[in-house]
C-alpha positions as CSV (number, residue, x, y, z in Angstrom):
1,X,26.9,0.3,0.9
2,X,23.2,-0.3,-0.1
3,X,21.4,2.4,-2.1
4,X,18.1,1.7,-0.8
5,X,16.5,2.8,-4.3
6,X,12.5,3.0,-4.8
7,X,10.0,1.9,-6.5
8,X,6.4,3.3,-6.0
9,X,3.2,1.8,-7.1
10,X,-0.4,3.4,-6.9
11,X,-4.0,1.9,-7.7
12,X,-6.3,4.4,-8.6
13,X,-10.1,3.9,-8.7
14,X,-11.8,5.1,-12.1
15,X,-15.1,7.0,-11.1
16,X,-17.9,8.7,-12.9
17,X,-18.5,12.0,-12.4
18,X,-22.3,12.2,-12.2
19,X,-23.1,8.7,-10.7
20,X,-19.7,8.3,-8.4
21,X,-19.7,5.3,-9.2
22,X,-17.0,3.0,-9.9
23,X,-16.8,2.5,-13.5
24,X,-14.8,0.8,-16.4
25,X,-12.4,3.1,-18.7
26,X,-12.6,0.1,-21.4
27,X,-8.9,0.0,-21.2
28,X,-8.0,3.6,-22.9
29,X,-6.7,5.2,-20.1
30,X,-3.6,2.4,-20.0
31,X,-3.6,2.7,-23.8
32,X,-3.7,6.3,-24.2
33,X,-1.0,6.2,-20.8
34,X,1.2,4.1,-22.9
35,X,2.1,6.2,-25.4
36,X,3.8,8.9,-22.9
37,X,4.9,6.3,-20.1
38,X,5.9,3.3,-21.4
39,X,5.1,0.3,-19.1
40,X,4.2,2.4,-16.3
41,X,0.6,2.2,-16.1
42,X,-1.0,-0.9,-16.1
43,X,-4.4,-2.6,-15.6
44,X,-5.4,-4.5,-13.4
45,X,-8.3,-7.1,-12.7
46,X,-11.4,-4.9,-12.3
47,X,-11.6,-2.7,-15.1
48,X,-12.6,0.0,-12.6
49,X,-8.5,0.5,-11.4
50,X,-5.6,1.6,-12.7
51,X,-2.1,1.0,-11.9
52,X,0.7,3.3,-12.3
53,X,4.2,2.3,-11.3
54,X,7.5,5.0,-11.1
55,X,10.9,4.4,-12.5
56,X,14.0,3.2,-10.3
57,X,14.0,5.8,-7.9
58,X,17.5,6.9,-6.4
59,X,16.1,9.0,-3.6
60,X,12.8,10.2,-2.4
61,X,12.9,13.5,-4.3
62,X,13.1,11.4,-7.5
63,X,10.4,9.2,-6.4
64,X,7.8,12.4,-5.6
65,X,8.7,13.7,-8.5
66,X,7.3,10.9,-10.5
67,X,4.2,9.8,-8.1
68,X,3.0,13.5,-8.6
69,X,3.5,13.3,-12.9
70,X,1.8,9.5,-13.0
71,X,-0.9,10.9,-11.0
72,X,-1.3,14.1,-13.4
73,X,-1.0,11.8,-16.7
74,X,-3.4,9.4,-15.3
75,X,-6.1,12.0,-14.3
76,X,-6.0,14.5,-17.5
77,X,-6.1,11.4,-19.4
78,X,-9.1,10.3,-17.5
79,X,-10.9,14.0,-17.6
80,X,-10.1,13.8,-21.6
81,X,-12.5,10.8,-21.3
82,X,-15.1,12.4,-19.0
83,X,-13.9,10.4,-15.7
84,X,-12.1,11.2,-13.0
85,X,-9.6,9.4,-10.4
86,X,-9.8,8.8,-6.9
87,X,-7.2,7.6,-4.5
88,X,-8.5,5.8,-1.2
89,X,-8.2,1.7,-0.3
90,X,-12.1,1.5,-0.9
91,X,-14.8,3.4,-2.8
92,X,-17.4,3.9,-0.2
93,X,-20.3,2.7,-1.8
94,X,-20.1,0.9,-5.5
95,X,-20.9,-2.5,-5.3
96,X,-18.1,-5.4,-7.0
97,X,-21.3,-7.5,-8.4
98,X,-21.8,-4.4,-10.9
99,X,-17.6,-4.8,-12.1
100,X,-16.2,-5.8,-15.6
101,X,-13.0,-8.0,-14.4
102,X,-10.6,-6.6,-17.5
103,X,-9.7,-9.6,-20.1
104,X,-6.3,-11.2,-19.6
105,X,-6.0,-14.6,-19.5
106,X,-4.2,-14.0,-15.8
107,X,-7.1,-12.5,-14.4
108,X,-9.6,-14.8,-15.7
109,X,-6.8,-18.1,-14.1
110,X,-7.2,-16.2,-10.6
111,X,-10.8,-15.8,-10.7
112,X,-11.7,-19.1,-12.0
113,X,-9.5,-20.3,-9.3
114,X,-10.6,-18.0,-6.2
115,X,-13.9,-17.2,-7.4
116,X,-16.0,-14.6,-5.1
117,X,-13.0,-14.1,-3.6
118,X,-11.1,-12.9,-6.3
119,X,-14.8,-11.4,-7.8
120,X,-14.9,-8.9,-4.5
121,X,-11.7,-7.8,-4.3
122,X,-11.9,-4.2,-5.6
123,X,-9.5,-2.7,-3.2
124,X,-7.1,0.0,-4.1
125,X,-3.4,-0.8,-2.3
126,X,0.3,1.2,-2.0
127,X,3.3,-1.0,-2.7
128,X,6.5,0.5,-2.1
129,X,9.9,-1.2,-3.9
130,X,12.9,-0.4,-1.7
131,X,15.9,-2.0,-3.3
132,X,18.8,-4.5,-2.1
133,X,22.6,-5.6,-3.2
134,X,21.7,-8.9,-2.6
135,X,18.7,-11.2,-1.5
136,X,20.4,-12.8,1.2
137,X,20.1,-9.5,3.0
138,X,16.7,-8.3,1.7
139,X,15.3,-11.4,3.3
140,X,17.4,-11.1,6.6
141,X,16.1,-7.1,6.9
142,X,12.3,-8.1,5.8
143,X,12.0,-10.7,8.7
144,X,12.4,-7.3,11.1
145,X,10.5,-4.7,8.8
146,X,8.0,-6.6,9.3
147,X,7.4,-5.8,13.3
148,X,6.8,-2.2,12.1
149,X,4.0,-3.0,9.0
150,X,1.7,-2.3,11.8
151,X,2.5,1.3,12.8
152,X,2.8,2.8,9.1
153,X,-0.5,0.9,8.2
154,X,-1.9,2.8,11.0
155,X,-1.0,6.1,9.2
156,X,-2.1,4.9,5.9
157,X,-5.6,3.7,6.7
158,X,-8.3,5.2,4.0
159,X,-10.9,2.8,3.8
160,X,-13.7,3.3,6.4
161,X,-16.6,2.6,3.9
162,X,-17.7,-0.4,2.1
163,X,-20.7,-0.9,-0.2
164,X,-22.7,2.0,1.3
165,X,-21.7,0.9,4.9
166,X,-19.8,2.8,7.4
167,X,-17.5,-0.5,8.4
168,X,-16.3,0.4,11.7
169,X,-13.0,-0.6,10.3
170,X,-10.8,2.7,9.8
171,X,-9.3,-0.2,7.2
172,X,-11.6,-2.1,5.9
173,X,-9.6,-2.6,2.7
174,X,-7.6,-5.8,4.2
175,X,-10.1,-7.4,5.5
176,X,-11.9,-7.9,1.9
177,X,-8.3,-8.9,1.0
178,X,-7.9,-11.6,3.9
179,X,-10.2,-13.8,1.7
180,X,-7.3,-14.5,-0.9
181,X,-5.0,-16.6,0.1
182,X,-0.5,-16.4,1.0
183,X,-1.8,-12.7,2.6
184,X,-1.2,-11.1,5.5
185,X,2.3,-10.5,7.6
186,X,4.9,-13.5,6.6
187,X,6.7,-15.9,8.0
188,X,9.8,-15.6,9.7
189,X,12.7,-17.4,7.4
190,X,16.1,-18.3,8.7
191,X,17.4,-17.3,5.4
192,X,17.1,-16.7,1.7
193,X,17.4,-20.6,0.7
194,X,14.6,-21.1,2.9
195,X,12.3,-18.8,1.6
196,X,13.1,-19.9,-2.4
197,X,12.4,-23.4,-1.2
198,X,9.1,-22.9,0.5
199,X,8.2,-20.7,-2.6
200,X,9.9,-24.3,-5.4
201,X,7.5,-27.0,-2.9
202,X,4.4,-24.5,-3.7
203,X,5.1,-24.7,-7.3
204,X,5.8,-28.0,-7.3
205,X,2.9,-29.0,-5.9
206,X,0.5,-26.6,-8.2
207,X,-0.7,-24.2,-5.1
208,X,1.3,-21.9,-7.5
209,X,1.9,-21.4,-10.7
210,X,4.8,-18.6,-10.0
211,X,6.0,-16.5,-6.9
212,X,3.8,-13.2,-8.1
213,X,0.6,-15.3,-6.5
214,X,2.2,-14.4,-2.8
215,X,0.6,-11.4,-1.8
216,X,1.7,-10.8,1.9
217,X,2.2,-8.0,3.7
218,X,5.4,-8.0,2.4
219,X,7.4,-9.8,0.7
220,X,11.2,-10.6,-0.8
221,X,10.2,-9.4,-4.5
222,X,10.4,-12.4,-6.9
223,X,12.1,-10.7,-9.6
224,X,13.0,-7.6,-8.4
225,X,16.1,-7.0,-5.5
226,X,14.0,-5.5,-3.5
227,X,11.7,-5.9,-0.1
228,X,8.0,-5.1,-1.3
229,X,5.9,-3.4,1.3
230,X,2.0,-3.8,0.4
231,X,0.0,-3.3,3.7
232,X,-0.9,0.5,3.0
233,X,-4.0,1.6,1.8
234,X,-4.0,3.7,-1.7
235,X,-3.3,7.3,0.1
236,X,-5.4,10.1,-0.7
237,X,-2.7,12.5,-0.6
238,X,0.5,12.6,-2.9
239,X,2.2,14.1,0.5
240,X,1.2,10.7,2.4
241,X,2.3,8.1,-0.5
242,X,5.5,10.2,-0.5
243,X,5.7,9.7,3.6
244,X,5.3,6.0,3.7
245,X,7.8,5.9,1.1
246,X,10.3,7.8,2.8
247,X,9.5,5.7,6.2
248,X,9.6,1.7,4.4
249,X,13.0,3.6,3.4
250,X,14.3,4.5,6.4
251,X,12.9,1.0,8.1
252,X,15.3,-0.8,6.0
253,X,18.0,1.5,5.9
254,X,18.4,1.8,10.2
255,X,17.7,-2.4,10.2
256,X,20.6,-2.7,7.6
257,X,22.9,0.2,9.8
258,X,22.3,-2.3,12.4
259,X,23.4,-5.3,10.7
260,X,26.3,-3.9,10.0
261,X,27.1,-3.1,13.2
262,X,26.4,-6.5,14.0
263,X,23.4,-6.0,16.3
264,X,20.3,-7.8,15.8
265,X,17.2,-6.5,15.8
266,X,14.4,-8.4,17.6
267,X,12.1,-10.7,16.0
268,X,8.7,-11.2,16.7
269,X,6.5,-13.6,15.7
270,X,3.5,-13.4,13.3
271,X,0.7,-14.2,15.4
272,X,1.9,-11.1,17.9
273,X,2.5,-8.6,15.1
274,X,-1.1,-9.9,13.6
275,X,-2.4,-8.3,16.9
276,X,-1.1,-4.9,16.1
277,X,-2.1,-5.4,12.3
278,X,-5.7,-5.5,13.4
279,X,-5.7,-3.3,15.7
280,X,-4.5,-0.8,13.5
281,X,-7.2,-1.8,10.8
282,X,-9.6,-1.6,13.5
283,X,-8.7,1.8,15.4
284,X,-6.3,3.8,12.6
285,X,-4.1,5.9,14.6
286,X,-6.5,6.2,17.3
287,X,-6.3,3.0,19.3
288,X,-3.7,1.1,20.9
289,X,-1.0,-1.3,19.9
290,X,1.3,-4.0,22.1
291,X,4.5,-3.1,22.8
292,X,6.0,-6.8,23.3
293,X,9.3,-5.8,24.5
294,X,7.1,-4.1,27.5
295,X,4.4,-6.5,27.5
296,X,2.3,-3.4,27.5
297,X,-0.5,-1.8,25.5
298,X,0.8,1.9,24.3
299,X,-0.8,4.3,22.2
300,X,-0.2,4.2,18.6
301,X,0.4,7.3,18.5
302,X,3.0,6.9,20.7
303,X,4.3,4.1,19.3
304,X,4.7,5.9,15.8
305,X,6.6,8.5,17.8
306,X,8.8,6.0,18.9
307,X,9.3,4.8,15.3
308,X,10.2,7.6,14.0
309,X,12.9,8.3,16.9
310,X,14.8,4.8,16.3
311,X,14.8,6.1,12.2
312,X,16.1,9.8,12.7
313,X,19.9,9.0,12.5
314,X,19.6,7.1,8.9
315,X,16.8,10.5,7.3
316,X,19.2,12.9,6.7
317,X,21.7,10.6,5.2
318,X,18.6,9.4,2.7
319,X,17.5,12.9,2.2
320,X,13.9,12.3,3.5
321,X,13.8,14.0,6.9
322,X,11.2,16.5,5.2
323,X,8.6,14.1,3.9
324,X,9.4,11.8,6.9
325,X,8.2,15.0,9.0
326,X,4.9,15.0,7.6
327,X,3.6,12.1,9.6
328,X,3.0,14.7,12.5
329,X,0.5,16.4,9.7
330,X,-1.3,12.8,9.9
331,X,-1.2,13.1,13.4
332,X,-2.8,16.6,13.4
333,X,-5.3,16.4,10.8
334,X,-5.7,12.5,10.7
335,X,-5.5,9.5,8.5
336,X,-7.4,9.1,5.1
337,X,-10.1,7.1,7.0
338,X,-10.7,9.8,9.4
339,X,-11.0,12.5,6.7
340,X,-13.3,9.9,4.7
341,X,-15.3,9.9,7.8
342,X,-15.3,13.7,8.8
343,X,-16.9,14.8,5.7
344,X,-19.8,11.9,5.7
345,X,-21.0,12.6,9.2
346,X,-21.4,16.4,7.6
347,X,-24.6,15.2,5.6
348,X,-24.4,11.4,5.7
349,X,-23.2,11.5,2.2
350,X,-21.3,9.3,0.3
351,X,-21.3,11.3,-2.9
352,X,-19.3,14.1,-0.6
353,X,-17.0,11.7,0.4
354,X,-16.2,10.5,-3.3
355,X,-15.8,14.3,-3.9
356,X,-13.9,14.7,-1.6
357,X,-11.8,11.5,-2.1
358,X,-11.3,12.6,-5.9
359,X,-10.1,16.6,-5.2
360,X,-7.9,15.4,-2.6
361,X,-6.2,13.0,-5.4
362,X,-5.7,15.5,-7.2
363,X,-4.2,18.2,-4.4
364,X,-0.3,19.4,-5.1
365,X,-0.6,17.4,-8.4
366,X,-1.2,20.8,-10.8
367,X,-3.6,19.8,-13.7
């Protein structure tokens, strides 16, 4: 039986608390962070993020446990350094021209080689680790997650503003990453062998220097056992992080209860499920998506409904039918985006909404 363990990872935007602007913490957050976690907070390639990363998870309990004490050891260490952290796919209105990219020869290799590109990418993402006996079968489960990306993306969208501009976008944070390139929802591939070979011709051929430079939706982890997810926006809310989690879980878990039972479930192909993907950057959980089976536009709300039917007999064996349950508080209260967007149109103020972004970080986290 598969254990379907976790692995959660957060980027965090460093912001200062006069300005609200994005700023550079010179490094000494991840330096102070190393001396408590070891290895589990990280930089990245603006010096305005931080990355913190849990343990092997075995269950989602485990895995709240430690998004909620990453996020209190990265904030107090920020606040000893007169900063504060913010969790949401975009900051609404710092500009990447003004952006120290942090020095590490990897950084400087991917912006020498995608330039602007990699210069403007200061996005803040989710990527949730589940893990997998084997490859064989993480590949053969990630060619049907990937139907889904759509609807939890939906849920997850918290990046309505860019540069000082309401975007229209309830997502706006995959569009500035659709400039990199190997993004977006992957390939179908008949099997593992396929996918290591596609991965050996682009490092042959120096597209590549090493699988880590595929940054899809999703993807086979190249080290790891495990299926990646990485279409969710940063959420605001420990609770929401904690709810994708529990649902990327589940995904797997109900595709792999299937497998067993030697039913397939149906694959679609990418250009159908990019249709959903950008409708659900577009609209959050507020438009519609294509149900292919049906041939029919549905709500997405519906649609999520409908997800979280086909998971319910695989939660309680995973223990997550709680966190799992707070979707229908997304549904209520809405997504990060519309949150983001609620408290602007209050005084058309960006400053609230960076406010607001950064106490919301911080809610259930007990500083």
């Amino acid at each position: 039986m598969n254990d379907f363990t976790l692995g959660v990872e957060e980027e965090f935007m460093v912001v200062d608390p006069v300005t609200r602007e994005l700023t550079s913490h010179d490094q000494k957050i991840v330096d102070a962070a190393q001396k408590i976690h070891e290895d589990q907070v990280k930089a990245e390639m603006h010096q305005a993020v931080v990355e913190v990363g849990t343990n092997i998870c075995r269950n989602i309990e485990e895995a709240r446990a430690e998004v909620t004490k990453l996020r209190r050891t990265v904030a107090s260490l920020a606040g000893e350094l007169g900063l504060r952290i913010g969790a949401a796919g975009t900051h609404p209105f710092s500009h990447w021209q003004h952006q120290l990219i942090t020095d590490h020869p990897r950084y400087f290799d991917i912006v020498n080689e995608l330039q602007e590109a990699a210069r403007s990418n200061l996005i803040f993402g989710l990527h949730v680790h589940v893990g997998f006996q084997s490859r064989e079968m993480a590949i053969n489960i990630a060619n049907g997650v990937r139907y889904f990306l759509p609807h939890v993306y939906a849920l997850s969208t918290n990046s309505p503003f860019w540069e000082g501009r309401n975007t229209g976008y309830k997502s706006f944070r995959t569009k500035v990453f659709d400039k990199f390139p190997r993004t977006g929802i992957p390939d179908y591939f008949q099997n593992i062998e396929e996918y290591d070979n596609y991965i050996k011709l682009l490092v042959k051929t120096n597209c590549i220097d090493n699988a880590k430079k595929i940054w899809w939706d999703v993807r086979v982890h190249p080290f790891f056992d495990t299926i990646e997810f990485r279409i969710c926006d940063c959420p605001m809310l420990v609770d929401e992080t904690i709810a994708f989690t529990a649902i990327f879980q589940a995904i797997c878990a109900k595709l792999y209860k299937l497998r067993m039972q030697n039913l397939k479930f149906i694959t679609y192909s990418r250009a159908l499920i990019n249709e959903n993907k950008w409708r659900a950057a577009r609209y959050g959980i507020d438009g519609k998506m294509i149900d292919f089976g049906r041939e029919l536009e549905v709500n997405t709300r519906a649609l999520i409904l409908e997800l979280l039917d086909f998971i319910d007999d695989v939660v309680d064996e995973l223990g997550s039918r709680h966190e799992i349950n707070y979707v229908h508080q997304i549904l209520e209260h809405g997504t990060g985006a519309d949150r983001q967007l609620e408290v602007f149109n209050r005084n058309q103020s960006f400053t609230d909404v960076v406010d607001y972004i950064t106490s919301q970080t911080l809610q259930g986290v007990d500083i």
